[in-house]
C-alpha positions in Angstrom: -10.3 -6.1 -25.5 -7.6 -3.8 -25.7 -9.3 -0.6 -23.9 -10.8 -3.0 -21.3 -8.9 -2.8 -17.6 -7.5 -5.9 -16.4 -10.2 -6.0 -13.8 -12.7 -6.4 -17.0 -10.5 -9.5 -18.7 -11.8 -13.1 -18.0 -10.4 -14.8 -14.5 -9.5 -11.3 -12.9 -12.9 -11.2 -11.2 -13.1 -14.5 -10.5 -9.5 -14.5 -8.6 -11.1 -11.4 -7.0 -14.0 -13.4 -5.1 -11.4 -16.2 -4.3 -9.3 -13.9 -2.8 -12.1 -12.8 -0.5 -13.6 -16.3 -0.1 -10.2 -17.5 1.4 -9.8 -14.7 3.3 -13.4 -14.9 5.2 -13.1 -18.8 5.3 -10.1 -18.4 7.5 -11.6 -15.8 9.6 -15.1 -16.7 10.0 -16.0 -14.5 13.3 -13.6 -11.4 13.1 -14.6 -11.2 9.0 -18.4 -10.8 10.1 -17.3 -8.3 12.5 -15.3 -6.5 10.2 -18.1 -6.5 7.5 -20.5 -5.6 10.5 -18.3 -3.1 11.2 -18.5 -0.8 7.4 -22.1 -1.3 7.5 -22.7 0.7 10.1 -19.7 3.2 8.7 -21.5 3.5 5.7 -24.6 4.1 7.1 -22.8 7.1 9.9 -22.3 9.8 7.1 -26.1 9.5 6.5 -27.7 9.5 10.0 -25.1 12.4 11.0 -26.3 15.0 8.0 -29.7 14.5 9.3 -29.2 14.6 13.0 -27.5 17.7 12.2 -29.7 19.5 10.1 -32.1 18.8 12.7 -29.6 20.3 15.4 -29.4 23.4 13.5 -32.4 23.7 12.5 -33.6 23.3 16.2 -31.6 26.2 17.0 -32.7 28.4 14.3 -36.3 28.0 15.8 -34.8 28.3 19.0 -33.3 31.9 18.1 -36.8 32.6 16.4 -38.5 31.8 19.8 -41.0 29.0 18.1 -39.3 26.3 19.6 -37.6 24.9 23.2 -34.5 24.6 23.9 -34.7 21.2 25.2 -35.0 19.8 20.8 -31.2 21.3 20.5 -30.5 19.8 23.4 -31.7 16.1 22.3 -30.3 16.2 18.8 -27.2 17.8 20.2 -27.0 14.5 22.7 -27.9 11.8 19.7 -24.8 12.9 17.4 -22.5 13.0 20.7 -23.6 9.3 20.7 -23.3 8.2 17.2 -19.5 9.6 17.3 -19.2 7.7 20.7 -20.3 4.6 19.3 -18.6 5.1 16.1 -15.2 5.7 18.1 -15.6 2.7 20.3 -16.0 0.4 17.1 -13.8 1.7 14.9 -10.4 0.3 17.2 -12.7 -3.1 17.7 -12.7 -3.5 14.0 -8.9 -2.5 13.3 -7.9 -5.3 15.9 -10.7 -7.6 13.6 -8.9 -6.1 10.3 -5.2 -6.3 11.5 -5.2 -9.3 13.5 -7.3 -11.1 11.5 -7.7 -10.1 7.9 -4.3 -9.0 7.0 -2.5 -11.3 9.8 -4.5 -14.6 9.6 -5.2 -14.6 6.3 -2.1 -13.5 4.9 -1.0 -16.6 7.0 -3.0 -19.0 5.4 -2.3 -17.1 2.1 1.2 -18.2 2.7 0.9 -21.5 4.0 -1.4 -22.7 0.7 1.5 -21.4 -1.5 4.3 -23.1 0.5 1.9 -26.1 0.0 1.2 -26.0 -3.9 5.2 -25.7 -4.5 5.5 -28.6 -2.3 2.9 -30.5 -4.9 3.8 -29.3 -8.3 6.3 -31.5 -10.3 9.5 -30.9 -10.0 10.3 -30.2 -13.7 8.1 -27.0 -13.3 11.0 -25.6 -11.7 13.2 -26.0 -14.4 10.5 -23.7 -16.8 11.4 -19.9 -16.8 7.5 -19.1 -16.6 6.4 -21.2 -14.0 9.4 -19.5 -11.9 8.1 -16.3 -13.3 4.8 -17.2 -12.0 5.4 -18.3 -9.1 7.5 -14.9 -8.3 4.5 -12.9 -8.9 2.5 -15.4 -6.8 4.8 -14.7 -4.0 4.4 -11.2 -3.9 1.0 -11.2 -3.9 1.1 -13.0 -0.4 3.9 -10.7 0.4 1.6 -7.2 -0.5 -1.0 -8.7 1.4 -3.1 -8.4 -1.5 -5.5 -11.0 -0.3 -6.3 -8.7 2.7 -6.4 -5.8 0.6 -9.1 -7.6 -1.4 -11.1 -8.5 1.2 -11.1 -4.6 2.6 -11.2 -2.9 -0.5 -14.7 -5.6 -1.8 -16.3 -4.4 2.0 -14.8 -0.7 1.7 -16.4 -0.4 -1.0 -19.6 -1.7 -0.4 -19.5 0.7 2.3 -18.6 4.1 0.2 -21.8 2.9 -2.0 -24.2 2.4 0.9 -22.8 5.9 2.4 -23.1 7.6 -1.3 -26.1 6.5 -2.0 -27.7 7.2 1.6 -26.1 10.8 2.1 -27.1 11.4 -2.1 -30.6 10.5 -1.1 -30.8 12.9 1.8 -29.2 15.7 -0.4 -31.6 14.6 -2.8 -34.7 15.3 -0.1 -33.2 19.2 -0.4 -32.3 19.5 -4.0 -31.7 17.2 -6.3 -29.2 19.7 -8.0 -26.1 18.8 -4.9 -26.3 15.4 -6.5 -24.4 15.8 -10.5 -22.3 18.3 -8.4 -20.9 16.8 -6.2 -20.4 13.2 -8.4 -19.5 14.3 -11.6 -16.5 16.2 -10.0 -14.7 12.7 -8.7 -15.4 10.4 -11.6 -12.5 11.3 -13.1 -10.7 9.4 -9.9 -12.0 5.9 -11.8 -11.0 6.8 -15.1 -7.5 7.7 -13.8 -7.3 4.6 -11.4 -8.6 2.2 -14.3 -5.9 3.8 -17.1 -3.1 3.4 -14.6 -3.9 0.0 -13.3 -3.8 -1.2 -16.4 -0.3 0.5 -17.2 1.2 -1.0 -13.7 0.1 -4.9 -14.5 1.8 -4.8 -17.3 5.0 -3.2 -16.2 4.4 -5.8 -12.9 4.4 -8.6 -15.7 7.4 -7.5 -17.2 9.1 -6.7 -14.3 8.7 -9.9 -12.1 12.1 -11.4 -14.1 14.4 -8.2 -13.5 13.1 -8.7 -10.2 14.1 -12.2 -9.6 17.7 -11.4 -11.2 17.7 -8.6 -8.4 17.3 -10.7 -5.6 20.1 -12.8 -7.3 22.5 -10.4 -7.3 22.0 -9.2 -4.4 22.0 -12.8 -3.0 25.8 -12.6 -3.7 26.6 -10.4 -1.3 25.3 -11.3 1.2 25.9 -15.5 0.9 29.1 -16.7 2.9 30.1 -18.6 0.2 30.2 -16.0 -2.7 30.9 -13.4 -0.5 34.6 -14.8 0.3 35.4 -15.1 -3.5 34.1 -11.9 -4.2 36.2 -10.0 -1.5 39.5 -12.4 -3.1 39.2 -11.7 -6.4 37.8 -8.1 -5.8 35.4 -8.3 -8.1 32.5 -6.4 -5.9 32.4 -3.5 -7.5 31.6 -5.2 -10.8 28.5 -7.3 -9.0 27.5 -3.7 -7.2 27.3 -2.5 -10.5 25.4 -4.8 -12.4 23.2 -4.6 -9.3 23.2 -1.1 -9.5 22.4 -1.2 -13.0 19.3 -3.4 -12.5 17.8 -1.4 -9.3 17.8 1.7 -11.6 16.3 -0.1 -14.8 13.6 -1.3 -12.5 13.0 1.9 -10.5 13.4 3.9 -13.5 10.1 2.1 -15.0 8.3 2.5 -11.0 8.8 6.4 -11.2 7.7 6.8 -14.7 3.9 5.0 -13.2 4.5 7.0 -10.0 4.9 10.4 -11.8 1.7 9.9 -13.9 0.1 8.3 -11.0 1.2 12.1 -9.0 -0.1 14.1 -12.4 -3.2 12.4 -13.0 -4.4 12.3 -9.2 -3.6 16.2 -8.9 -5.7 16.8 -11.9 -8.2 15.0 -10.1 -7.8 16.4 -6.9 -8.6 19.7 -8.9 -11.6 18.9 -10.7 -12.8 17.6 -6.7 -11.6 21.0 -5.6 -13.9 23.1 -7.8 -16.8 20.5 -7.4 -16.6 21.6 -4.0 -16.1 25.3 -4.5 -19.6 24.7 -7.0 -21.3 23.1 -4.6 -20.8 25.7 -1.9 -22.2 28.3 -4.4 -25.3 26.3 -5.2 -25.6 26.0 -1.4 -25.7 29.7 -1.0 -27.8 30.8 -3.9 -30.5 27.7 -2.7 -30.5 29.6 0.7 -30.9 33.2 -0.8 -33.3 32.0 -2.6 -35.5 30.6 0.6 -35.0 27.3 -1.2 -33.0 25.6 1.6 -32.9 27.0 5.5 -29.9 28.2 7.3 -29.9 24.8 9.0 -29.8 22.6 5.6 -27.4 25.2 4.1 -24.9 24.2 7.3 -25.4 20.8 7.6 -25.3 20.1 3.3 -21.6 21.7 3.7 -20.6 18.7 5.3 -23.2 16.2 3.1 -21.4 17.0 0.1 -18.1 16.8 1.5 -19.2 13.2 2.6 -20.9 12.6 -0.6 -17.3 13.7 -2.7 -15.2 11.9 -0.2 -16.9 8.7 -0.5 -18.1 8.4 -4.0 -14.0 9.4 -4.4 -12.9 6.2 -2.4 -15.6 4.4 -3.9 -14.5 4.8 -7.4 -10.6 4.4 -6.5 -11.4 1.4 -4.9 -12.9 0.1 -7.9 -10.4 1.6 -9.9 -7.6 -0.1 -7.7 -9.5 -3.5 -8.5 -7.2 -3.7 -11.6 -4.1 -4.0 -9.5 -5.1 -6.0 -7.0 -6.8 -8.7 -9.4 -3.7 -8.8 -11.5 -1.5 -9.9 -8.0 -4.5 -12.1 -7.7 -4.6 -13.8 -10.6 -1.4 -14.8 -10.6 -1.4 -16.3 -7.2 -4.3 -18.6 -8.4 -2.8 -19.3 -11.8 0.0 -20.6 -9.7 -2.3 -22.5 -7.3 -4.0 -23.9 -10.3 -1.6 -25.5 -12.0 -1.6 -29.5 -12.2 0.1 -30.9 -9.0 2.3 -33.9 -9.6 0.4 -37.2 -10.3 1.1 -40.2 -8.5 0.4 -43.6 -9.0 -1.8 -46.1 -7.3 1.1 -49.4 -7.1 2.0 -49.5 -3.5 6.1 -50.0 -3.6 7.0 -52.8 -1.6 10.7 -53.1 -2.5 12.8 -53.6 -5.1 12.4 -57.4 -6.5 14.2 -57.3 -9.7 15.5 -54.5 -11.4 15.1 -51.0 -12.8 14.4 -50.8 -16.5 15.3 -47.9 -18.6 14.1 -48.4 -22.5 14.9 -46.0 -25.1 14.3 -43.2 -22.6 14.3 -39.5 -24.0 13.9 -36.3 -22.4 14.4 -32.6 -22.8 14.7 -29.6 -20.5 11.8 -27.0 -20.1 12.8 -24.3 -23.5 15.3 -26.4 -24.2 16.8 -27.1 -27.9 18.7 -30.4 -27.3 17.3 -33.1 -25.5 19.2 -33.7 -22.3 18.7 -37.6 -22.6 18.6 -39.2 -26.2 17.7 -43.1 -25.9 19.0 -44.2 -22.9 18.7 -47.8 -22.7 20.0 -49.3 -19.0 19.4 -52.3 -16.2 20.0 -51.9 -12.3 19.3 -55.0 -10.6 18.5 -55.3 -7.0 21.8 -54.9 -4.9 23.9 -53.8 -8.0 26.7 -51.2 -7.2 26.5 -49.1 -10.5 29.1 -46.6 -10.9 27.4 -43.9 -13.6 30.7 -41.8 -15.1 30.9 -39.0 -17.8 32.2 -35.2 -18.0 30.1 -32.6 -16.7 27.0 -31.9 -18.5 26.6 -35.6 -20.1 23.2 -36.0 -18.6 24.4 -37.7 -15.5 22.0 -36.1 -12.7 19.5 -35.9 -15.2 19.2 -39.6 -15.6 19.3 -40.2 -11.8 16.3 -37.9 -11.9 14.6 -40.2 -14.0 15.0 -43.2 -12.3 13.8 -41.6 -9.2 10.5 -39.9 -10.3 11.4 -36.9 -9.9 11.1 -35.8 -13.5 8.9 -37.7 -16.0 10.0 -39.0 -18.9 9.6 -37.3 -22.2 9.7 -40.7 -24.0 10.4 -44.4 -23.7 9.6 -46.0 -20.5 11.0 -46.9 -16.7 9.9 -49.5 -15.4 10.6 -50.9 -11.8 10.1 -54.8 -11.4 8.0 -54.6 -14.3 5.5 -51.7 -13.5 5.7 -48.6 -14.7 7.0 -46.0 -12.7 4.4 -43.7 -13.2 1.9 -46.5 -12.1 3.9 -46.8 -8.9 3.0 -44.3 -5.4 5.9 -41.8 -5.7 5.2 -41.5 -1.3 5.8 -45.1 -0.8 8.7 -45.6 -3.8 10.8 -42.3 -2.2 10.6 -44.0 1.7 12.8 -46.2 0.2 15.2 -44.1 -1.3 17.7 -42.3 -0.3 19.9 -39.5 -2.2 22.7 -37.3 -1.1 23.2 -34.7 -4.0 26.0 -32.5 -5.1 24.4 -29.3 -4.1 23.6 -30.8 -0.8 22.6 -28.7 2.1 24.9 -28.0 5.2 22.1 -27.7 8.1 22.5 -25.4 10.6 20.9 -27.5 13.4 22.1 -30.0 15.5 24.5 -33.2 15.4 21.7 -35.4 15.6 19.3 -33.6 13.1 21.6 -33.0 10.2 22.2 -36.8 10.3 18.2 -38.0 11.7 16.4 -35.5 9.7 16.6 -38.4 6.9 14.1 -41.1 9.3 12.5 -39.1 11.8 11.6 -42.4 13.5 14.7 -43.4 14.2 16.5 -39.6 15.1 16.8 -40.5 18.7 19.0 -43.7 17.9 22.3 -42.7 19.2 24.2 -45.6 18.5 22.8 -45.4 15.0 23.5 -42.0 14.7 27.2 -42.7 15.9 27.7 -45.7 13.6 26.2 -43.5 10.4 29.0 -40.6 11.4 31.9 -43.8 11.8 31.1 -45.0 8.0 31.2 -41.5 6.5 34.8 -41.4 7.9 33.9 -38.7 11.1 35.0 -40.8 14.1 35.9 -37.3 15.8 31.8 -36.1 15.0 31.1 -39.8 16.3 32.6 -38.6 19.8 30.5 -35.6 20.2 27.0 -35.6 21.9 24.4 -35.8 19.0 22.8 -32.7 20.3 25.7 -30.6 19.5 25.0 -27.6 17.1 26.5 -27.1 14.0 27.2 -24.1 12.4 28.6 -20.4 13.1 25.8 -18.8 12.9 23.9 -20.1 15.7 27.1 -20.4 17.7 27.4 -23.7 16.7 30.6 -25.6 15.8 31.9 -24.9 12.5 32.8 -27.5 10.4 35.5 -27.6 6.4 33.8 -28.1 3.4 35.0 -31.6 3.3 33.3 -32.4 7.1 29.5 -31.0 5.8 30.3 -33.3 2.5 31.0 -36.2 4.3 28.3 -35.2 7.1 25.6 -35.1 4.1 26.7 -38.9 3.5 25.9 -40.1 6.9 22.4 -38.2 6.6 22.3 -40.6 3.0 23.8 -44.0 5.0 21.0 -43.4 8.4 18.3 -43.4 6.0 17.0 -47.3 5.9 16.5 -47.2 2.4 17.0 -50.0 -0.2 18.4 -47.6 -3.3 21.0 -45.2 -2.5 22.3 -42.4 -4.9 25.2 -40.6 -4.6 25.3 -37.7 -7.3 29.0 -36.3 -7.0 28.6 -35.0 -3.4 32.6 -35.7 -2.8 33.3 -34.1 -6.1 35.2 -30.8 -4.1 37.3 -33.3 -2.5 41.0 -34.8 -3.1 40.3 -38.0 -5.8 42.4 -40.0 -3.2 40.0 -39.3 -0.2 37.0 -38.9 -2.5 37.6 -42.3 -3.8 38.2 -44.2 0.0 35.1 -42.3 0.8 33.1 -44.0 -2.0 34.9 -47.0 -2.0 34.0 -47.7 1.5 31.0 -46.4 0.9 30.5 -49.5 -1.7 31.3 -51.7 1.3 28.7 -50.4 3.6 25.8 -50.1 1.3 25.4 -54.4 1.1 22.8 -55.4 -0.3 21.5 -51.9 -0.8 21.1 -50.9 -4.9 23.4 -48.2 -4.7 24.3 -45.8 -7.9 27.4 -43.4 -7.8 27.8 -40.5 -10.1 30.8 -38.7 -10.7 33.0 -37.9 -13.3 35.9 -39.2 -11.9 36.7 -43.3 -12.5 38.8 -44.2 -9.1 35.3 -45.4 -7.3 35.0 -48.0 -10.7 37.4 -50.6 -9.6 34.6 -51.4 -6.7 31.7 -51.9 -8.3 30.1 -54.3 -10.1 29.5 -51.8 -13.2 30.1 -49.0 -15.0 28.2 -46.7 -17.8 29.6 -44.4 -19.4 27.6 -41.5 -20.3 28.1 -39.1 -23.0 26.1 -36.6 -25.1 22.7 -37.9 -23.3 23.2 -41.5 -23.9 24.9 -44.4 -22.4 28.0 -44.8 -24.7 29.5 -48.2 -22.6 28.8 -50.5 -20.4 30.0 -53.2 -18.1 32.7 -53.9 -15.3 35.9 -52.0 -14.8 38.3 -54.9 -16.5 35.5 -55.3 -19.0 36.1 -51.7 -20.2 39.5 -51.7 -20.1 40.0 -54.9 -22.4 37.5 -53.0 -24.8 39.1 -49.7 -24.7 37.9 -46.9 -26.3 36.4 -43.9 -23.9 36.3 -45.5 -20.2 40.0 -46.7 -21.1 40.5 -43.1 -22.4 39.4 -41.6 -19.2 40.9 -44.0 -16.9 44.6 -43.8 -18.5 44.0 -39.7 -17.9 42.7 -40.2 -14.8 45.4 -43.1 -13.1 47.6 -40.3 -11.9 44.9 -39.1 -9.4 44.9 -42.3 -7.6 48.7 -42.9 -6.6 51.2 -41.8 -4.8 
């Protein structure tokens, strides 16, 4: 296995074929026409050797007086046709090729991967390969390696139907132009098949120093990081670590290119004499009386055809190896298991959410992140969840919501099993507003509506949502106001897009809220009337509130306490207090926050 290419290892063909099968499927009529297209180009280098030896044999017998003019004439007239028609088609096709190969079906190449991410579970994202993966996924769609695919399987088709038809007319002649003129471009696939192999596995090891170059580079140019940069100066550190990694992975790119340049001059050569052979062979064929002037003239350009195309033939084949490796990883990534959902219709919470002995552990990771949680919501319970960064907080909340399945114990909602329940119907009745919430660049009323679409057009409701997250001066503007600099939209403080993100949370008509410390960048005084009123407008909503802070604890009906993955303590804020031990802790450290 280890001298095979890539293009020779198990699932690189098959990725091949699906590449081209997705490609045609999406462009039924301009793919035939394209494929319709190389036929007739591969058949061209064939029917023009032999119009031409007729022309010039023609006009030998012409010169020789044996024969009229008028034969010249005819044959003269059918190539002047051919390259008509072959000029006429060939800017058809490239509208067929551009518009619709490399255009449409590096669209729908696109959209399916937009589509698996939107299907695979959500804990794939927190694995290192799958993000790996999925890198290399995206730039096959980016190379427009599907399209290539597609070209290079009919391209070379085509070079094998024009080597084989121009070989067999050389053949008619002598069958000595044929190991000639073949032999001297076979080291093209050898070459092409050495180096593919080379580049897949530099792409393979490449795809993570990739992603961290995007990252860096990311930090330049993101508002955010690029005003603490410029404060602390610290830009020509980042440039350099950017720097740094550019060079590492150009350095391993020039070291392919360079033996890509050597190996294709060497071939180049070997083409070069094959040529210079041939030519010979032509001459002492028509010394001989082997071969007429007219053969002799037209074979000159037959075994130029012949070299040409076997060339592109074997670097297309050659080039397979690259291709197939983009390939395969795009349907690797489309072929991983999508996120299962269960077949209980959600009709509301009844009862309660029921967390038993629930464990779970990160992607790689070597501590579990929860360590048997045991825990109780019941329908309309405000339950404030509390613990220093890092505790397993978010992670729980994550849980509880489907997002991320358990790695063992069980959740349970109302007595079925969360995995048995329709994660479509369960999350139309959830809301979230999350700590790394987004700040929308799009209008008033879509950075609050864009949480139920069927009620974005409500005003009043849009108004009252702004009113409870403490924006009455948002509340006076028209909903279709635009947000944001960039679009030359109204800019709004850190403080307005955290609060905005809580309307978007309070529109939603959902029965469980969660808030996951998305006022944690405020004051503790305003962050707690925030989520205290926030307490008082959720009713009879099941509403959980994470932070690490315990001013929002006085207002609801519980607390947990989390720490190292489990729930340490539990129960209401005086309850804690009488027992002492960390809530007290925390509060007593924390009191001094809260007044004046």
């Amino acid at each position: 296995m280890a001298n095979k290419s890539p293009a020779m290892e198990k699932g690189y063909f098959r990725s091949m074929f699906r590449a081209a099968r997705q490609v045609q499927s999406s462009i039924p009529v301009m793919g035939i026409l394209a494929q319709f297209y190389y036929l007739f180009e591969g058949l061209f280098p064939a029917v023009l050797t032999i119009l031409t030896v007729r022309l010039f044999n023609s006009v030998e017998k012409f010169l020789q007086g044996s024969a009229d003019f008028s034969q010249a004439v005819l044959y003269g007239c059918l190539i002047a046709a051919a390259n008509l028609v072959y000029r006429t088609v060939e800017p058809l096709s490239s509208v067929a090729i551009n518009a619709g190969v490399y255009e449409k079906g590096g669209y729908y190449a696109r959209i399916r991967l937009a589509e698996k991410s939107a299907r695979l579970p959500m804990i794939y994202f927190e694995d290192a390969n799958t993000i790996n993966l999925r890198q290399r996924a995206s730039q096959c769609v980016n190379r427009e390696i599907h399209g290539q695919i597609y070209m290079n399987l009919n391209t070379s088709v085509t070079s094998f139907i024009s080597v084989i038809a121009v070989t067999l007319t050389l053949s008619h002649y002598s069958l000595l132009f044929i190991p000639v003129s073949i032999c001297s471009v076979a080291p093209y696939l050898i070459s092409y098949l050495i180096r593919g192999k080379e580049f897949t596995r530099a792409r393979r090891q490449q795809a993570k120093k990739e992603r961290r170059l995007q990252y860096l580079w990311s930090l330049f140019t993101g508002k955010e990081t690029a005003k603490e940069i410029r404060a602390m100066d610290f830009g020509e550190y980042i440039a350099g670590q950017w720097t740094d990694c550019r060079d590492e992975v150009n350095e391993e790119l020039w070291k392919l290119g360079k033996k890509d340049s050597l190996s294709l001059l060497l071939c180049d050569s070997i083409q070069a004499v094959g040529y210079a052979a041939s030519i010979c062979l032509a001459l002492w064929l028509t010394a001989q009386g082997m071969v007429s002037v007219g053969v002799f003239g037209a074979c000159l350009s037959a075994i130029r055809a012949v070299q040409n195309q076997t060339q592109f033939f074997l670097s297309t084949i050659g080039n397979f190896s690259r291709t197939a490796a983009f390939a395969k990883d795009y349907y690797d990534f489309l072929d991983l298991p999508e996120d299962v959902t269960g077949s209980q219709p959600f009709k509301g919470l009844q009862g309660e959410f029921k967390l038993e002995n629930v464990q779970f552990s990160y992607p790689n990771a070597k501590e579990p992140a929860l360590d048997g949680v045991n825990l109780t919501i019941r329908k309309g319970e405000k339950l404030a969840l509390i613990g220093e960064n890092g505790c397993g907080k978010t992670t729980l909340v994550k849980l509880l919501l489907g997002i991320y399945p358990a790695s063992g114990g069980s959740i349970s909602v109302d007595g079925f099993p969360l995995a048995d329940i329709q994660k479509d119907s369960f999350w139309k009745k959830v809301s979230i507003v999350a700590q790394d919430f987004v700040s929308y660049k799009l209008t008033l009323r879509e950075n609050v509506g864009i949480s139920d679409l069927e009620r974005m057009q409500d005003n009043e409701e849009i108004h009252r949502a702004l009113d409870e997250a403490a924006l009455p001066q948002l509340a006076e503007l028209s909903p279709d106001t635009r947000m944001g600099r960039e679009f030359d939209g109204m800019e709004l403080s850190g403080g307005q897009w955290q609060k905005l993100a809580i309307a978007r949370g309070l529109f939603r008509d959902s029965e469980v809220i969660v808030l996951d410390e998305p006022t944690s960048a405020l004051d503790p005084k305003i962050e707690n009337e925030i989520l205290t009123r926030f307490m008082e407008l959720a009713k009879d909503r099941t509403a959980v509130i994470i932070s690490h802070r315990v001013g929002l604890c006085k207002a609801a009906d519980r607390v947990a306490v989390m720490k190292d993955g489990r729930i340490a303590e539990i129960g209401s804020h005086e309850e804690l207090l009488k027992a002492g031990s960390l809530y007290q802790t925390m509060w007593e450290a924390q009191a001094s926050w809260y007044t004046d």
